[in-house]
C-alpha positions as CSV (number, residue, x, y, z in Angstrom):
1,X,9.5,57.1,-23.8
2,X,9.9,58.0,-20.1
3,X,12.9,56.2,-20.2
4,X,14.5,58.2,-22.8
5,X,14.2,61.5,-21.8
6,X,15.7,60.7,-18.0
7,X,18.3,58.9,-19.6
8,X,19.1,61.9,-21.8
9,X,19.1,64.0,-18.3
10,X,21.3,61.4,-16.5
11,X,24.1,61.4,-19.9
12,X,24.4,65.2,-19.8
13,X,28.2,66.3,-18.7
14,X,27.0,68.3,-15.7
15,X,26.2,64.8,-13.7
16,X,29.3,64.2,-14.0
17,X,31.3,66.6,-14.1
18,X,30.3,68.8,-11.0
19,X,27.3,70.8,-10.7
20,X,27.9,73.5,-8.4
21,X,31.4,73.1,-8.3
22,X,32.5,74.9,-11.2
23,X,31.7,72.0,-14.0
24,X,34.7,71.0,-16.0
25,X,37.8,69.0,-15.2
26,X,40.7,70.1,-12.8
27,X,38.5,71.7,-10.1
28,X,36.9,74.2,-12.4
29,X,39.7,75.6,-13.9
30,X,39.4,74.8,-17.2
31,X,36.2,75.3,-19.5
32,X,36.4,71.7,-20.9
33,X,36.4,68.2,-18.9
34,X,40.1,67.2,-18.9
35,X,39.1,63.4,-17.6
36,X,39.4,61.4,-21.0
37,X,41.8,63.3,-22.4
38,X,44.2,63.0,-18.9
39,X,43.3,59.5,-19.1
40,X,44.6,59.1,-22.8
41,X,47.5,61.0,-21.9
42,X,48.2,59.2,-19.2
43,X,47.9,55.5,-20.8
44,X,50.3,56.7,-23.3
45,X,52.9,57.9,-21.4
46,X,53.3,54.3,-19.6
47,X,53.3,52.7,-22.6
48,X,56.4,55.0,-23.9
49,X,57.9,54.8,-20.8
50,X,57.7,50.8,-20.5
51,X,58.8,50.9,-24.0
52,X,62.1,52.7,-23.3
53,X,62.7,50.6,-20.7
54,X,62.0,46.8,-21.9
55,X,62.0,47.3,-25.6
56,X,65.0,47.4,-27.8
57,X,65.5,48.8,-31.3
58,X,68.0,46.1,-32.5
59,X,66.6,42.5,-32.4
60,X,68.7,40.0,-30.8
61,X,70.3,37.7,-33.7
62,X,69.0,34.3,-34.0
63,X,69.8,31.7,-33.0
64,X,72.6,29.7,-35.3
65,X,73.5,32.6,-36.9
66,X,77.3,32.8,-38.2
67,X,79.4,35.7,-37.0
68,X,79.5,36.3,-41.1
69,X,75.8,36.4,-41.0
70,X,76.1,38.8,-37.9
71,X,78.6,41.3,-39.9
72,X,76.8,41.4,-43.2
73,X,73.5,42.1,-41.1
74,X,75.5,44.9,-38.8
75,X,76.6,46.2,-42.8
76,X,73.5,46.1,-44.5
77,X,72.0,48.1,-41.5
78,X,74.7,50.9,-41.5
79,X,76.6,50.3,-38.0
80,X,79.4,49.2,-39.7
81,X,81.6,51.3,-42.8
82,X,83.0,49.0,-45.8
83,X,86.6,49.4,-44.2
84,X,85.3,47.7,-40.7
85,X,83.3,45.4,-42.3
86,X,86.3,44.1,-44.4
87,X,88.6,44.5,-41.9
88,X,86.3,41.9,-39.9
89,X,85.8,39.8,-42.4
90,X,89.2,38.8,-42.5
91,X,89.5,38.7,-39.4
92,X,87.1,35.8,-39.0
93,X,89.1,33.9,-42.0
């Protein structure tokens, strides 16, 4: 039972978080510990960021995929108007 109650002491958030020096994250300057929640932040911003940079919204089209395939895909999707897709249609005979 000994065991317990200093491990109760040891868990509280002034052991960690800076008895004597103003308890609470960002040097005392906030009444709540920012750690976790920085940490969270943080985390989620590389992911976004990497995300913008290496992801794309727009798969690339398989492989062996027609260019008819390509245009009704590009259609069905809205990037293309009924007069383009047509118009390209044709085109590809």
């Amino acid at each position: 039972m000994n065991f317990l109650s200093s491990f109760g002491t040891w868990c509280t958030p002034g052991a960690w978080h800076g008895i004597g020096h103003g308890g609470g994250g960002m040097f005392g300057l906030f009444p709540l510990p920012l750690g976790p929640f920085l940490q969270i932040v943080l985390v989620g911003l590389l992911a976004y960021v990497l995300m913008r940079r290496f992801g794309t919204s727009d798969p690339a089209p398989a492989r062996g995929q027609s260019p008819a395939d390509i245009l009704k895909r590009r259609y069905a999707l809205g990037e293309l108007d009924q007069e383009t897709f047509v118009r390209m249609m044709k085109n590809l005979g």
